[in-house]
N, C-alpha and C positions, 0 to 999 in steps of 0.2 A: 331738663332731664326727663327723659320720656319713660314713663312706669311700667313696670315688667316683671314679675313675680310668680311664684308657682302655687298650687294649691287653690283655685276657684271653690274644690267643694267644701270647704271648711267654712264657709260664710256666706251668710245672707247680705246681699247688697243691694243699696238704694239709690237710682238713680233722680237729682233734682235736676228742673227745670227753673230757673230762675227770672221771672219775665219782669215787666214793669208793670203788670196790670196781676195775675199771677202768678201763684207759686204749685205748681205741681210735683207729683213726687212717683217713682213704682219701687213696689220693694219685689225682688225679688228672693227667691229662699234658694235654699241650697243646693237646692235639683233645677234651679233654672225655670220654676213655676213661677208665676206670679200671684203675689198674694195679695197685694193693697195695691190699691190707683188712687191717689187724693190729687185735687185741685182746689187751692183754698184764695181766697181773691187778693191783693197783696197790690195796693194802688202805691207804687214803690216811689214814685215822685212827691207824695208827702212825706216821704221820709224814711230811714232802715228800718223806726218802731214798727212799720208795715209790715217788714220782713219777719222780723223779732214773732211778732205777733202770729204771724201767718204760721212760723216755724214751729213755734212750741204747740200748735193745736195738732198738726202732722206728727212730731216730734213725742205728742202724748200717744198717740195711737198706733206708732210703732213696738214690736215686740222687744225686750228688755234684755236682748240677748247682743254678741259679739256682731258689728256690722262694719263694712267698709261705705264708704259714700263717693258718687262719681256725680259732680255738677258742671252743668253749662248755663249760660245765661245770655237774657239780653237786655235785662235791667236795670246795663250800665248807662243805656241809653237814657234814660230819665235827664229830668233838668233838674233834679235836686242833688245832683253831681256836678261839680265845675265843668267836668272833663271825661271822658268815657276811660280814661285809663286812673282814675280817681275811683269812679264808680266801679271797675273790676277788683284795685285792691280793698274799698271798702268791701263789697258781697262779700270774697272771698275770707277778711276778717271779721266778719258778722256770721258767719258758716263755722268758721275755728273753732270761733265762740261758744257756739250755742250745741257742737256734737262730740262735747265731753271726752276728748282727745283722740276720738275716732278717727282711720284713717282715712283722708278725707285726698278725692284725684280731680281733678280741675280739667276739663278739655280743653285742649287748645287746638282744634283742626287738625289740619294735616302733621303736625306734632305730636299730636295722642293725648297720652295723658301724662298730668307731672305731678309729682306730689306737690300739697298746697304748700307744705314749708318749703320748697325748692324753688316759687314763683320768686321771679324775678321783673324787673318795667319790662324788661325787653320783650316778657312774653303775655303781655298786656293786649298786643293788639291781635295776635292770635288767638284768643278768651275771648275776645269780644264779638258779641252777638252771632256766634258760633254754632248755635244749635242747631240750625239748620245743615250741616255736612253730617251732624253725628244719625240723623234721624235718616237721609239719602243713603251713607254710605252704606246706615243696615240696612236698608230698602235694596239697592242696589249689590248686596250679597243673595239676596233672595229671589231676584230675575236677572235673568241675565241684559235683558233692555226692556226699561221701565222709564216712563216719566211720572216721575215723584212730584205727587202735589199736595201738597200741607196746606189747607184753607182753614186758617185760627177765628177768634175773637177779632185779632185787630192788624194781621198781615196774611199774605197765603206767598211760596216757596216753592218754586218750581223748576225742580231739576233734572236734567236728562243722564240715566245712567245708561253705559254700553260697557260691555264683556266683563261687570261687576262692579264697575268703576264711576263714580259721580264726576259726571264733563260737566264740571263748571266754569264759567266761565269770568263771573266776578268771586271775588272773596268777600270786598268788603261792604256794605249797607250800599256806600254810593255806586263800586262798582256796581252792586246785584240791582241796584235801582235802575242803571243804565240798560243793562244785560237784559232786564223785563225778568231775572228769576227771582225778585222779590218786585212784590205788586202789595202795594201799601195799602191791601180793601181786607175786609174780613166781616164777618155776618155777625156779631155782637155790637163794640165799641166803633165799630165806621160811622162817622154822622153822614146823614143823610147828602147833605149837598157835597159831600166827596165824593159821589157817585152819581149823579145827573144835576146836568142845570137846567133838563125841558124835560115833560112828562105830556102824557096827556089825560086827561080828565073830563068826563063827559062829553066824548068826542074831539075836547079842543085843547090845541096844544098850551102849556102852560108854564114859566118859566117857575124854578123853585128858588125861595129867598135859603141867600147864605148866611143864615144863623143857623145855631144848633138847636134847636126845636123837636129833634127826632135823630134816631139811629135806627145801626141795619137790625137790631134787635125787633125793633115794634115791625117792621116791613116781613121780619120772617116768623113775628107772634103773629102777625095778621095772617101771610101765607099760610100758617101750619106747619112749619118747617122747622122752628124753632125747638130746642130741648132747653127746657126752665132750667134745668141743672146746671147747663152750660152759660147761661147768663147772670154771672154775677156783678154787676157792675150797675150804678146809681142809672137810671132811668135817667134822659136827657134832663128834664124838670124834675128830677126825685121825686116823682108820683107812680102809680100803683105800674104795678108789671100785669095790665089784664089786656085782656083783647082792645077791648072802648076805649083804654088811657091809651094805647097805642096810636090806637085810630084818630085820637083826639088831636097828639102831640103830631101826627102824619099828615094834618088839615092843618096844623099853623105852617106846612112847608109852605104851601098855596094861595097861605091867608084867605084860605074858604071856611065861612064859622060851621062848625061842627055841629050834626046832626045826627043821632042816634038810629034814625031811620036810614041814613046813606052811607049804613056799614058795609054795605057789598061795594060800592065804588068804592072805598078805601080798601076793601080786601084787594079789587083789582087792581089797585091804584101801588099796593104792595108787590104784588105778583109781576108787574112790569118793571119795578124797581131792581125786584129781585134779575131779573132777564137782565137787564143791565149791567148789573154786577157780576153775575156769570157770562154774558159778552165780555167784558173788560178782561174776565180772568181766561178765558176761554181765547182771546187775541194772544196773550202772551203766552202760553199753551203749542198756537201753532206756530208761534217764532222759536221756539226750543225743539219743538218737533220737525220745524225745516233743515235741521242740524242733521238730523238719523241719517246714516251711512247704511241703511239696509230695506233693502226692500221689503221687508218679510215688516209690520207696523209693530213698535213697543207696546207693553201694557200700561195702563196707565192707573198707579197704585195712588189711591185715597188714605191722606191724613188730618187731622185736626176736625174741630167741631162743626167744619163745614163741608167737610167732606161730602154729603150728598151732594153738593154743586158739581164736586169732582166726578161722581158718579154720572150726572146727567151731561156732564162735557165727554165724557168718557163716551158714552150713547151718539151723541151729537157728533161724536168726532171716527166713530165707528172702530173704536179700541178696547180690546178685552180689560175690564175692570177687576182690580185684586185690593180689597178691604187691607188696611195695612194692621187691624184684627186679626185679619182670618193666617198671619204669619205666626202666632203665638199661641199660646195657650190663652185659655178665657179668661180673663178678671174676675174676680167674686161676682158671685149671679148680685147678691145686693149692693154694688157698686153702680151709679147713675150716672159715673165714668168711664171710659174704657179705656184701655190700652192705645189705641190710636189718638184716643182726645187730649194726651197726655207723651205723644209719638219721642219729642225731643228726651225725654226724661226716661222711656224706656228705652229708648237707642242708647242713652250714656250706661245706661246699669249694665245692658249686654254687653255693649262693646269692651266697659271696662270689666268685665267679668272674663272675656276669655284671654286678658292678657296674665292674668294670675292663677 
């Protein structure tokens, strides 16, 4: 049953994002402002308590007034789910739960939205890991041909809109994996050896051991690229989040012993890393963009915490860049999140805002 209502101005509504790693939120108020951006970390494969936990801290810092709720998710995907279609109707009854009989709209893609008491199996596999159409399709109301690229924590989503419309080509995780519009890298949670197995380091090339030793978090603390706010998650060895513990955990890729004085080769040593992983993203960029039907080039809109990658592919590829920010109003000037960093969570609040 697809949701349909009248009356948007009467309600401030909250759009969630429900991830595995996770839990972001935007509230919107009743003029369509945005008032809060939370992202709270939500390591959802230890278990719903994650969620539970993550919810009530969101959940206290919302205002105390009449709210409708629109969620998408993709942390059905967890293995502390049997099944992904186990893990949809758990979220969505850990969410009932916890917002006090609130009306509460569940995305399911190209269906819209359903009320949660309406979910049924059948509409299980459309809920699932879905967030990526709802953040495109508003992107894709916004320019008329744009390729939408969401560079997160721990995936980036890359889809080609034309005359408003998101031409996607897979739906589901495996298709999108196939299609190259989901690219399983992202500048937080990526370990290291998911992204090169040869580097080179003082001139010589070098191959890098596959253990987890490092992620792409310490490679863009080193770069400078990084926003601490945006990294919430245990540090490979659960040691300190500084420049030198980066550096440190970056030299066991190499199994070169670490030296305080050969900080600048590990800054370099990140900065090439980093090049890497915007090639990888940057290939599948131009297999989507071989698709455009028009001579006249797309824009190419930036979303999620990695979006400056998008930015500098954008330069690189010689496409006009639109901040998927700069579509909205601003987020609270004291918010260390914004509205893009949080893109999937603000596309479900809007989109479910102008069906009602």
């Amino acid at each position: 049953m697809v949701f349909n209502i009248l009356g948007s101005d009467k309600f401030n509504v909250v759009g969630w994002d429900i991830g595995g790693a996770h839990l972001k939120a935007v509230l919107l108020e009743r003029d369509g402002q945005v008032a809060q951006v939370y992202q709270q970390p939500c390591p959802l494969w230890k278990g719903l308590s994650e969620l539970e936990s993550a919810l009530a801290v969101i959940l206290a810092g919302l205002p105390k007034v009449e709210k409708i709720h629109a969620i998408t998710m993709t942390g059905e995907l967890v293995d502390f789910f049997s099944c992904r279609d186990e893990g949809v109707a758990q979220i969505i009854a850990t969410m009932q739960g916890y917002l006090n009989h609130e009306t509460l709209l569940v995305y399911a893609g190209s269906s819209g939205f359903i009320y949660s008491e309406n979910i049924k199996p059948q509409h299980y596999a459309a809920i699932a890991s879905a967030n990526w159409l709802a953040s495109a399709s508003l992107a894709a109301q916004k320019l008329n041909a744009a390729l939408f690229v969401d560079i997160g924590s721990t995936t980036t989503d890359i889809l080609l809109c034309e005359n408003g419309v998101v031409q996607a080509i897979g739906i589901t995780d495996y298709q999108r994996l196939q299609s190259q519009e989901l690219v399983y890298t992202g500048i937080v949670r990526t370990a290291v050896m998911a992204v090169s197995q040869t580097v080179f380091f003082k001139g010589q090339p070098v191959g890098l051991m596959a253990e987890y030793f490092a992620t792409m978090a310490d490679v863009y603390r080193l770069s400078g690229d990084l926003n601490e706010a945006h990294d919430q998650t245990d540090s490979a060895d659960g040691g300190a989040k500084t420049i030198l513990a980066s550096a440190k955990r970056l030299s066991r890729m190499i199994g070169h012993e670490f030296a305080e004085a050969d900080l600048s080769f590990w800054q370099s040593l990140a900065v090439q890393l980093k090049h890497q992983q915007k090639q990888q993203i940057q290939s599948a960029c131009l297999r989507q963009l071989s698709r455009h039907d028009s001579a006249t080039p797309p824009c190419l809109i930036g979303a999620g915490v990695g979006r400056f990658l998008a930015k500098q592919i954008a330069l690189d590829l010689d496409l006009p860049y639109h901040d998927f920010d700069d579509f909205f109003s601003p987020a609270p000037a004291n918010s260390a999140i914004t509205i893009a960093d949080c893109a999937p969570a603000a596309a479900v609040a809007y989109l479910s805002r102008k069906l009602y």
